[in-house]
BAPAGU-545674 format. One line per 4 residues: number of its first residue (from 1); their letters; for each residue y, x, z of N, C-alpha, C, O. Coordinates in steps of 0.2 Angstrom, whole numbers, plus 5000, padded with zeros to 4 digits. Each point is the difference from the previous one (the first is absolute). Last residue first. Layout:
N
NUM) a) Y:X:Z:Y:X:Z:Y:X:Z:Y:X:Z; ...;
//
This chain:
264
264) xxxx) 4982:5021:5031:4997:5007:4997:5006:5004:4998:4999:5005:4997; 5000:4976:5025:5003:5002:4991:4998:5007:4998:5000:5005:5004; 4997:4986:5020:4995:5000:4995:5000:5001:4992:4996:5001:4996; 5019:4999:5022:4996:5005:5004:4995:5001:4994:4997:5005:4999;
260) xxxx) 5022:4977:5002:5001:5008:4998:4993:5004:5001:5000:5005:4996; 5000:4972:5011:5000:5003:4992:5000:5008:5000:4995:5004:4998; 5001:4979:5023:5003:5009:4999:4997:5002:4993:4997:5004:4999; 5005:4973:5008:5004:5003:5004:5000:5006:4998:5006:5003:4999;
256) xxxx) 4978:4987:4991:5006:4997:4995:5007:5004:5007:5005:5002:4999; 4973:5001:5006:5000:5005:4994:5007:4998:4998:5005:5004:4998; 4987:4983:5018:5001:5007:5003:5003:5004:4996:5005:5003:5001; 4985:4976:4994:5007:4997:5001:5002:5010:5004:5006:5002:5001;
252) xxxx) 4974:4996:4990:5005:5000:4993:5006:4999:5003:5006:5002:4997; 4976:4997:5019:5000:5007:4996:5006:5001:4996:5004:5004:5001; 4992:4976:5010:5001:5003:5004:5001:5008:4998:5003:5004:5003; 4984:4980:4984:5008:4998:5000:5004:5004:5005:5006:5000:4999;
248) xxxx) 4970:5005:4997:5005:5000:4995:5008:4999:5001:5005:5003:4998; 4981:4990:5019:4999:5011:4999:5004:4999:4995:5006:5002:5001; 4988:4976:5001:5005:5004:5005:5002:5004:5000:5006:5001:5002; 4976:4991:4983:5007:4998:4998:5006:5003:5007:5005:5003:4999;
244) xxxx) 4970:5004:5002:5004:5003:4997:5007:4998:4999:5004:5004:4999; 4978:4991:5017:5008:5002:5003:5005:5000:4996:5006:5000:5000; 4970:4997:4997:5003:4993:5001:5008:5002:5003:5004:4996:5002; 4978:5019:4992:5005:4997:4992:5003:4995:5004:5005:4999:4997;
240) xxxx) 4985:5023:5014:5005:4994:5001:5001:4995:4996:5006:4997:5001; 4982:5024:4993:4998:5001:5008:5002:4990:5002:4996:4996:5002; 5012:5012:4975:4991:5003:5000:4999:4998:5008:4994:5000:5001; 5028:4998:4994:4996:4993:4994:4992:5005:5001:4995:4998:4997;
236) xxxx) 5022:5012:5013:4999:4994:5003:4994:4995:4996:4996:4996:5002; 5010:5026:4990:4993:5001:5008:5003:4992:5002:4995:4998:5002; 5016:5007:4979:4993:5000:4999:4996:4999:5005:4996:4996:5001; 5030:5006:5002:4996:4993:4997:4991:5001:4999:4996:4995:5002;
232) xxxx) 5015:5024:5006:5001:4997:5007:4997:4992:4997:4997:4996:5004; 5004:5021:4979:4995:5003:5005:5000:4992:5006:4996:4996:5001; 5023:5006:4982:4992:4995:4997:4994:5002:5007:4997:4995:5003; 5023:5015:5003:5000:4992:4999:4994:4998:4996:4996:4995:5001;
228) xxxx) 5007:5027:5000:5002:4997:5009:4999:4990:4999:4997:4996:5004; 5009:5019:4976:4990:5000:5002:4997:4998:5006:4995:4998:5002; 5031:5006:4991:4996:4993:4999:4992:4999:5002:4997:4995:5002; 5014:5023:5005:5004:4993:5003:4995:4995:4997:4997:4996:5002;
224) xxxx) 5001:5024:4988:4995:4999:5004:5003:4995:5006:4996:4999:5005; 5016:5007:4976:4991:4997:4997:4997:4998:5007:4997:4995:5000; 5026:5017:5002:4999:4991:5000:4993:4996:4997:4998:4994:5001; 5007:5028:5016:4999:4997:4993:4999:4995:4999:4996:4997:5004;
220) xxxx) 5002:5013:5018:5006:5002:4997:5003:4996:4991:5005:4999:4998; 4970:5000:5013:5007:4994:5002:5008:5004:4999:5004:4996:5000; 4977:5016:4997:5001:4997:4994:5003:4992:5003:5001:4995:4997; 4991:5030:5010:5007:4998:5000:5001:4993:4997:5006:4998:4999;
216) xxxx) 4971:5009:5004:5005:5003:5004:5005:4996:5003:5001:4997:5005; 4988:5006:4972:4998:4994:5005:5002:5001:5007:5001:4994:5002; 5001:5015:4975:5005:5001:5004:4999:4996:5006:5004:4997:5004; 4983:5006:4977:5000:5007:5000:5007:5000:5006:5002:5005:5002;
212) xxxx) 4988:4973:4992:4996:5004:5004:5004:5006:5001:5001:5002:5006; 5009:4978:4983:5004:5006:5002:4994:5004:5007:5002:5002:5005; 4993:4985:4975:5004:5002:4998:5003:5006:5005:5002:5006:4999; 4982:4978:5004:4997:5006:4996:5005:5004:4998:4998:5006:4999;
208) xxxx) 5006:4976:5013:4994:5003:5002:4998:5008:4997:4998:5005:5003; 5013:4975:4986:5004:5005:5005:4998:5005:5003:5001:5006:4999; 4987:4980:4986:5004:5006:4998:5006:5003:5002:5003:5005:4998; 4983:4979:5014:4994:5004:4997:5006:5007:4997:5000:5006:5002;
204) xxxx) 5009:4974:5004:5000:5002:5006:4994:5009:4999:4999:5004:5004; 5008:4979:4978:5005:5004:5002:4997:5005:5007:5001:5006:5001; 4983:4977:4991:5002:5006:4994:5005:5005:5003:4999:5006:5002; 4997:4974:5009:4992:5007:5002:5003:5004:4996:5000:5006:5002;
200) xxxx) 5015:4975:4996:5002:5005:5006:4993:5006:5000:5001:5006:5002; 4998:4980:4980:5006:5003:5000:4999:5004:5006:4999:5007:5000; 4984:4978:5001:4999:5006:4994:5006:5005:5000:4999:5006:4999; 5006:4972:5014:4993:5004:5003:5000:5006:4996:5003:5005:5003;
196) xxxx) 5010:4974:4991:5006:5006:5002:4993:5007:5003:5001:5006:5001; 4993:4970:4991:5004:5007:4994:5004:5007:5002:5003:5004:4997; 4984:4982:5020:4993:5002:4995:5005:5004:4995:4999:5006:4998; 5016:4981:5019:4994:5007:5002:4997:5004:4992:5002:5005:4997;
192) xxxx) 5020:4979:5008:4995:5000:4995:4998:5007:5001:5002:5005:4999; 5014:4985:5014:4994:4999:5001:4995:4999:4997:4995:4996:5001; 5027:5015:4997:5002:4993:4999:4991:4998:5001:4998:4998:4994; 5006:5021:5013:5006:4998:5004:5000:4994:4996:5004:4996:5003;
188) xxxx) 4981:5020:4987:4997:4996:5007:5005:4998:5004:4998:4998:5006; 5007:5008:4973:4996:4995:4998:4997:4999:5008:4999:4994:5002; 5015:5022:4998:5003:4996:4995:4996:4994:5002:5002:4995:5003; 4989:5028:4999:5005:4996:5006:5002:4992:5000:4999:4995:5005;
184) xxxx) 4993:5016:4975:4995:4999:5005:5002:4997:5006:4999:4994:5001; 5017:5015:4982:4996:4993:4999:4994:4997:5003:4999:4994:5000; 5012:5026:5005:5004:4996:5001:4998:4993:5000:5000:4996:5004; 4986:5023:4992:5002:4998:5005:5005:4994:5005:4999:4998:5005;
180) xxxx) 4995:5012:4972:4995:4999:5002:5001:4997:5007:4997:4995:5000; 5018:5016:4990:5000:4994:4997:4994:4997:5003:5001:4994:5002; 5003:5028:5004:5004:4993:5002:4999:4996:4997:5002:4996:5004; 4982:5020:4986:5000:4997:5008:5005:4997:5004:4998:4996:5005;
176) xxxx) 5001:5012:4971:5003:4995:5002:4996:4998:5007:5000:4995:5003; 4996:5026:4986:5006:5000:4998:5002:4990:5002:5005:4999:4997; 4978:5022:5006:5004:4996:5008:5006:4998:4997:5005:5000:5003; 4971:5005:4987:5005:5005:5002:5003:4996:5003:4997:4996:5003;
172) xxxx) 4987:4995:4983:4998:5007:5002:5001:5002:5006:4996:5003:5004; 5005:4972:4986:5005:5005:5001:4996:5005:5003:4998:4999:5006; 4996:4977:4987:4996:5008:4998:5003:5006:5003:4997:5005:5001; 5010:4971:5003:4995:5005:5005:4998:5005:4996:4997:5004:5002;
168) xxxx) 5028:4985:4994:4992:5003:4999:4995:5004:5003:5000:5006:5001; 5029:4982:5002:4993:4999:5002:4994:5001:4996:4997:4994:4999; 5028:5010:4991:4995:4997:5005:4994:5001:5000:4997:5002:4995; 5023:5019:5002:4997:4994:4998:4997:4995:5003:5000:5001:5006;
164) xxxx) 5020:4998:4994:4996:5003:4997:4996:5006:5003:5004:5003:5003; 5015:4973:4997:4993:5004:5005:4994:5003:4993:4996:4996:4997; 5031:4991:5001:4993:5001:4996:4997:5004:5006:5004:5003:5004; 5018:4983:4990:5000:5002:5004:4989:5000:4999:4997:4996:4998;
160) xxxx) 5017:4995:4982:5005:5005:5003:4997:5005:5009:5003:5006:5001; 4980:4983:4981:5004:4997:5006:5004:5005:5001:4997:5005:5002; 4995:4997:4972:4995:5002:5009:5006:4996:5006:5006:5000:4998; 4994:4990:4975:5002:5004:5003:4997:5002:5007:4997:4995:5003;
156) xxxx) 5003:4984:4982:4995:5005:5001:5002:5009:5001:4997:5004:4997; 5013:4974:5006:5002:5003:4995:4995:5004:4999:5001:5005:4996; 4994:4984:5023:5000:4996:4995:5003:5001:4992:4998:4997:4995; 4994:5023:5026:5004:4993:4998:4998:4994:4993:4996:5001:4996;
152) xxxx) 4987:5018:5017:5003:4999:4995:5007:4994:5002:4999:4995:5003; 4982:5021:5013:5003:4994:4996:5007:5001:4994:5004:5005:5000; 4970:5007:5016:5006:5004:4994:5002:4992:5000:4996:4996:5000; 4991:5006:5023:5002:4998:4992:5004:5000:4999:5005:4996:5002;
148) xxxx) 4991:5011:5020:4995:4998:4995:4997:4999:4994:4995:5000:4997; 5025:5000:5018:4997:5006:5004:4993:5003:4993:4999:5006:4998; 5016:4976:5000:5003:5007:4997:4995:5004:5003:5000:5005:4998; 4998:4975:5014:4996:5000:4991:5001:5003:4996:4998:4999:4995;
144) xxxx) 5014:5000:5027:4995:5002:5000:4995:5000:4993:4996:5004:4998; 5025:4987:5003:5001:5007:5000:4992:5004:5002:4999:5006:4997; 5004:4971:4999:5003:5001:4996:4999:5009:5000:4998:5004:4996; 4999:4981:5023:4995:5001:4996:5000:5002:4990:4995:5000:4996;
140) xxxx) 5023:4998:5023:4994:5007:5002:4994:4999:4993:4998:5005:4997; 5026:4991:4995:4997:4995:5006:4994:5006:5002:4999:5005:4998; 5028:4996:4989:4993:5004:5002:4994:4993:5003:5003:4995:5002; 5022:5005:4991:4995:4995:5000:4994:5002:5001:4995:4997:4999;
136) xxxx) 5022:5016:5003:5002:4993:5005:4995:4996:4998:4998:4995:5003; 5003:5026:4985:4997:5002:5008:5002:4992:5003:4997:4999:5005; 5008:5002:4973:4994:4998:5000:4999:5002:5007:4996:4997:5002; 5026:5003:4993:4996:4992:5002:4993:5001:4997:4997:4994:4999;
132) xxxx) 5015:5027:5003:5000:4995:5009:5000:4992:4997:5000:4995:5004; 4998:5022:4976:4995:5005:5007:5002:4992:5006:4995:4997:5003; 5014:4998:4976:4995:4999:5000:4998:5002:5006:4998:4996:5004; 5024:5000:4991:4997:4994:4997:4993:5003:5000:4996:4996:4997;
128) xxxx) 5018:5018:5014:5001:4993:5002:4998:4996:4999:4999:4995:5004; 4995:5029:4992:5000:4995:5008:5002:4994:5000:4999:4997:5006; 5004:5013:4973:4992:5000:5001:5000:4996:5009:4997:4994:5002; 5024:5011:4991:4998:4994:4996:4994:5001:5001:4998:4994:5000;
124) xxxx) 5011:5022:5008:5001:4996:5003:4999:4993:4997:4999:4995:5004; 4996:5027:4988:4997:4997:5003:5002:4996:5005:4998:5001:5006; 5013:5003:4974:4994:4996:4998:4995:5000:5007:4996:4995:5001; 5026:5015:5002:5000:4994:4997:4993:4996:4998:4999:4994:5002;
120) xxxx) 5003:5031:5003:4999:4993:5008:5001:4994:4996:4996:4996:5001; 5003:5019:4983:4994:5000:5002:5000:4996:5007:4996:4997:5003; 5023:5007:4987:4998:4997:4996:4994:4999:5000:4998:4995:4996; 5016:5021:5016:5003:4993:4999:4995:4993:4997:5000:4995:5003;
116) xxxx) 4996:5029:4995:4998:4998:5006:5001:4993:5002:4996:4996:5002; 5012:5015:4976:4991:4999:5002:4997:4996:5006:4995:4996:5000; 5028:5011:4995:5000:4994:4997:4990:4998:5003:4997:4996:5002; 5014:5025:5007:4999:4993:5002:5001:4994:4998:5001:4995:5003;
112) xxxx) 4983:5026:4992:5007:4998:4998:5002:4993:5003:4998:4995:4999; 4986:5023:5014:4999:4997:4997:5007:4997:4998:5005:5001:5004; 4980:5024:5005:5006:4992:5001:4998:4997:4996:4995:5001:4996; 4997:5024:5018:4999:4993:4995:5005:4996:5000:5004:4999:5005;
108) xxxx) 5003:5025:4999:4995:4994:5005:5000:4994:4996:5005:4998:4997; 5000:5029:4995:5005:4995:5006:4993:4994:4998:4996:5001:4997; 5001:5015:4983:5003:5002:5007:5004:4994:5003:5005:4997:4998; 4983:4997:4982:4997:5010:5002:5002:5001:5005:4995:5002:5003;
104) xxxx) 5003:4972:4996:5003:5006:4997:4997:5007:5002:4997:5002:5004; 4995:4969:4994:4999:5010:5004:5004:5003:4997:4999:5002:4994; 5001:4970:5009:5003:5006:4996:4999:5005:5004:5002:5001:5006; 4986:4975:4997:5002:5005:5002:5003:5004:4995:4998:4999:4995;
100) xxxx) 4997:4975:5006:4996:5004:4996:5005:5007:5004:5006:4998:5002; 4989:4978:5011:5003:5004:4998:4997:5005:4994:4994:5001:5001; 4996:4976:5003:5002:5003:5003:5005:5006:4997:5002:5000:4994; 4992:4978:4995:5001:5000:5009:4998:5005:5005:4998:4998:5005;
96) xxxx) 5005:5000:4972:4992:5003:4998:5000:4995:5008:4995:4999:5003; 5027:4996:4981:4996:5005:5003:4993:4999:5001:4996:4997:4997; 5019:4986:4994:5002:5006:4995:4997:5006:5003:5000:5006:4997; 4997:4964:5005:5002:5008:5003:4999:5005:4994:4998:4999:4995;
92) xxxx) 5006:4975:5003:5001:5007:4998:5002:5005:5001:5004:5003:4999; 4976:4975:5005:5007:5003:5003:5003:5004:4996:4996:5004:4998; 4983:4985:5000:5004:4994:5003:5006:5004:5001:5005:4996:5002; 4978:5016:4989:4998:4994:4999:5005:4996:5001:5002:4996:4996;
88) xxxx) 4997:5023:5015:5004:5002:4993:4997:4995:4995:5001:5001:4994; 4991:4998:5030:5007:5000:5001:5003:5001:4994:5006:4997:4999; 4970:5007:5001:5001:4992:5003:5008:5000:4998:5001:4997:4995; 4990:5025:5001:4999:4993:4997:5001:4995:5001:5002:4997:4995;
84) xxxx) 5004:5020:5021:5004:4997:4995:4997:4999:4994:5005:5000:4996; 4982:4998:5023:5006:4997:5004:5004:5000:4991:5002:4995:4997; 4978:5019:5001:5001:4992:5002:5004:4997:5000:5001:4996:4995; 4997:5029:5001:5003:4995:4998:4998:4992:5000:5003:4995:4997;
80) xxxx) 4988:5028:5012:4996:4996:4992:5003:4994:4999:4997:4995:4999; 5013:5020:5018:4998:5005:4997:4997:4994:4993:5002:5001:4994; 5005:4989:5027:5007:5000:4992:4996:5004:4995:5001:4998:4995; 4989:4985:5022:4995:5009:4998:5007:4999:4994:5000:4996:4995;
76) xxxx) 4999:4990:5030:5002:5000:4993:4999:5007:4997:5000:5005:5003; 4984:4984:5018:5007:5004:4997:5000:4998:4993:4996:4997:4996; 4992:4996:5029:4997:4998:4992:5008:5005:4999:5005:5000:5003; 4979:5009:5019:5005:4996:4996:4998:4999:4993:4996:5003:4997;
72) xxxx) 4991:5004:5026:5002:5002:4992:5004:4994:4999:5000:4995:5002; 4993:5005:5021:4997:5007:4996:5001:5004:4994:5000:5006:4999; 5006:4973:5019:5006:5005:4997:4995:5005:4998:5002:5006:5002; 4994:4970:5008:4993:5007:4999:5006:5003:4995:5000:4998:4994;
68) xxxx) 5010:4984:5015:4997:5002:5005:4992:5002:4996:4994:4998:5002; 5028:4999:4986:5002:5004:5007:4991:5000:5004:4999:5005:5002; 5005:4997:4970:4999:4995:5005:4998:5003:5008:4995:5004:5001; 5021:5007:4978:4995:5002:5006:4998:4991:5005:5004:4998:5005;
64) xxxx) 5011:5014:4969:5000:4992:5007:4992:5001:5005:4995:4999:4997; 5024:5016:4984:4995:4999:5004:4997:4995:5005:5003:4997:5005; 5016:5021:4978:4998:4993:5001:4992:4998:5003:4996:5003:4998; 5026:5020:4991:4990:4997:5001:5002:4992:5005:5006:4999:5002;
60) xxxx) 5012:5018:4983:4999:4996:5004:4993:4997:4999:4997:4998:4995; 5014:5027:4999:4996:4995:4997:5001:4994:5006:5001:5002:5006; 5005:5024:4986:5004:4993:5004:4998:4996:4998:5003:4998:4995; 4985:5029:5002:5002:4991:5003:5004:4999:5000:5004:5003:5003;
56) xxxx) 4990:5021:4992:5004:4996:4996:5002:4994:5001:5004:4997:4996; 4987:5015:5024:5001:5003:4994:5003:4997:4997:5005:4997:5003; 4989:4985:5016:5000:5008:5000:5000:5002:4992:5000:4996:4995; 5004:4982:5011:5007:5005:5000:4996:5006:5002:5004:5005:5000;
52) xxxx) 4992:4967:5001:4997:5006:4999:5003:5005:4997:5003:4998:4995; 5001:4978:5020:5001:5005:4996:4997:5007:4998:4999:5004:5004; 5000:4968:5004:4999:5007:5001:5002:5003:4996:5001:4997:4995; 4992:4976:5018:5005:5005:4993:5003:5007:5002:5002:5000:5006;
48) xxxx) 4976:4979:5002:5004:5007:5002:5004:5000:4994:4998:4997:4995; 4992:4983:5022:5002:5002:4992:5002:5007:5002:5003:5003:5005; 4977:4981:5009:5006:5008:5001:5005:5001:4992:4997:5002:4995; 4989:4972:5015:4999:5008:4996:5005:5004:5002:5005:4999:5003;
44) xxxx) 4990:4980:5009:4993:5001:4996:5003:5007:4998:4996:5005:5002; 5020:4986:5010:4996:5000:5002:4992:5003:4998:4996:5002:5004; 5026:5010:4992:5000:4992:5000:4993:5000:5001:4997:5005:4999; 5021:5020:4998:4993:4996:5002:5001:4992:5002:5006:4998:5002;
40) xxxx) 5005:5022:4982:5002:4993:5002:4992:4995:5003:4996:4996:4997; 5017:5033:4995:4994:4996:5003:5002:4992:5003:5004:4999:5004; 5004:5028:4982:5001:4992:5005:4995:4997:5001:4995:5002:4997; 5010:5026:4994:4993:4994:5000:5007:4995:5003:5005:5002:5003;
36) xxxx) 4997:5023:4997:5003:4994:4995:4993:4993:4997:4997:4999:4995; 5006:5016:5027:5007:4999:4999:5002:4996:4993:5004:4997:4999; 4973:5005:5017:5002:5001:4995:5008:4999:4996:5001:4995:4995; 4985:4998:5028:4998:5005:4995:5000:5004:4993:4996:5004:4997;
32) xxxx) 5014:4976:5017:5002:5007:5003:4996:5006:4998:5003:5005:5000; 5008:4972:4983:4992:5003:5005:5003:5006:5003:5004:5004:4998; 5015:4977:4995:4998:5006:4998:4992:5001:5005:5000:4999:5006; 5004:4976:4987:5004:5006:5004:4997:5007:5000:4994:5001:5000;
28) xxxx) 5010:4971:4988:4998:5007:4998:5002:5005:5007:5006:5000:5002; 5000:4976:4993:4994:5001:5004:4998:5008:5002:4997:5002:5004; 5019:4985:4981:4996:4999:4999:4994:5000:5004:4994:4997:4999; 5030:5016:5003:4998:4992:5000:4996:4996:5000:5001:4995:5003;
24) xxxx) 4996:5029:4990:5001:4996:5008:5001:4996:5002:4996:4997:5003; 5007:5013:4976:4991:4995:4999:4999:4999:5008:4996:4997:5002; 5022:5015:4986:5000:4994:4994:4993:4994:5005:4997:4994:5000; 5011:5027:5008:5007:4993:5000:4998:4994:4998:5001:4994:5002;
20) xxxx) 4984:5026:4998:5001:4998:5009:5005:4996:5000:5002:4997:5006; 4995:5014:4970:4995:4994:5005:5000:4997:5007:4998:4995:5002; 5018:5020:4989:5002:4996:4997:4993:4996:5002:5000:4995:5004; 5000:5025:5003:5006:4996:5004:5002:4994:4999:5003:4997:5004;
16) xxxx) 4979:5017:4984:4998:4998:5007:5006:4996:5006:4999:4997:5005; 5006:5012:4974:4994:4996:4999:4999:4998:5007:5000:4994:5002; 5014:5025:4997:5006:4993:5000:4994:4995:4997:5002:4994:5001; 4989:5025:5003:5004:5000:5008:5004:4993:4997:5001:4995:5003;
12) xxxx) 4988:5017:4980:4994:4999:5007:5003:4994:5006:4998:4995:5004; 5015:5017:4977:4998:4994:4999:4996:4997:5004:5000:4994:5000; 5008:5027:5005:5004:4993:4999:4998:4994:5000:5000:4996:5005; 4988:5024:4992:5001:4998:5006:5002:4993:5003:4998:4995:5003;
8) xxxx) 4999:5014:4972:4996:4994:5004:5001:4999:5007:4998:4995:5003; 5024:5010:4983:4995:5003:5003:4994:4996:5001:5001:4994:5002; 5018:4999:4981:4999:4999:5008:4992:5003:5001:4995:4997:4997; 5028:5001:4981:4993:5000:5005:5001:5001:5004:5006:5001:5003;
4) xxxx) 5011:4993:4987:4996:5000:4994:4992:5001:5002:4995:4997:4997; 5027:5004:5016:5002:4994:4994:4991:4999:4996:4998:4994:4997; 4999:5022:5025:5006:4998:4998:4999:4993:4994:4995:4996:5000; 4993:5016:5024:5000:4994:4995:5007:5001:4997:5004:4998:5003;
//
């Protein structure tokens, strides 16, 4: 690193040194799977803050995972600019809140450290005054109805923290079976059976189907951890209903100890 630029090695190495300052206080502790992820688990949900850094990356991701059905997360999408819509309404950032890269013909990406500089600036102001007081005001039933439905703010802008996509049973192919899942689970941990029923049959279907060609190995994987859990809820509520509220809660308080195991 000299006067003028800073390597993205560099830059990899002092982002990640400057978040584990700025956001431990907080609660934040680095994950053992992943060197630039942190993690701030609290009762109901998992917050993540992240970094993305392969090829031309340096981007900060954002995440909030209700702790006990950890299938899918609700995130911030910087790629279609939510977050700075929202923040260039109320604020004078000057960047996109990620890094842009310099490729030269010869020697290792960088970036100018005015540029650098002034992209943690804004995204420190994004975690201050938006990313950690929408994760503190999370509620579950809040984050669950991301599972489901597109929302708007009152500016009519998309919710800085967004789940795409949600829940449609047309779906072909396997592209929201966690969501499907979440919101299912979801609904049988706060004893709403009937709305939470359709969800779980759908996911556990497109799980099912998802990971036959691996059926085998498929508790190695996290599809099939989760397919372990609708499986174990279905056979209650079809053989047992009177056990279900127990099963359930017994189930979720297992899940919320061993997070990790279930994050996709």
């Amino acid at each position: 690193m000299d006067e003028t630029n800073i390597t993205k090695k560099e830059a990899v190495k002092l982002v990640r040194k400057r978040l584990r300052e700025l956001l431990k206080p907080l609660g934040f502790q680095p994950y053992p799977k992943s060197s630039n992820c942190l993690m701030r688990i609290r009762d109901e949900f998992i917050d993540e803050v992240s970094l993305r850094t392969d090829g031309t990356h340096l981007s900060p991701c954002f995440h909030i995972y209700y702790r006990k059905a950890p299938f899918e997360s609700a995130y911030v999408d910087l790629v279609n600019g939510s977050l700075w819509r929202v923040m260039k309404k109320q604020e004078p950032i000057e960047t996109n809140l990620w890094w842009n890269v310099t490729i030269p013909q010869n020697g290792p990406y960088y970036y100018k450290t005015e540029h650098f500089e002034e992209v943690w600036k804004d995204v420190v102001l994004a975690l201050e005054r938006y990313i950690l007081p929408y994760m503190n005001a999370m509620s579950v039933e809040k984050l669950l109805s991301l599972m489901v439905k597109r929302q708007l703010r009152e500016d009519g802008e998309q919710e800085i923290f967004q789940v795409r996509p949600t829940v449609y049973f047309s779906d072909k192919y396997f592209a929201c079976m966690n969501q499907a899942a979440v919101y299912g689970v979801g609904m049988w941990i706060a004893e709403r059976y009937a709305e939470g029923l359709p969800y779980i049959i759908f996911a556990q279907n497109k799980y099912r189907e998802h990971i036959r060609p691996r059926e085998l190995e498929k508790e190695q994987f996290n599809e099939g951890r989760a397919l372990g859990v609708l499986d174990t809820l279905i056979d209650i509520y079809e053989r047992t209903p009177e056990e279900l509220k127990d099963t359930v809660q017994q189930l979720s308080s297992m899940i919320s100890a061993n997070w990790m195991d279930y994050i996709m």
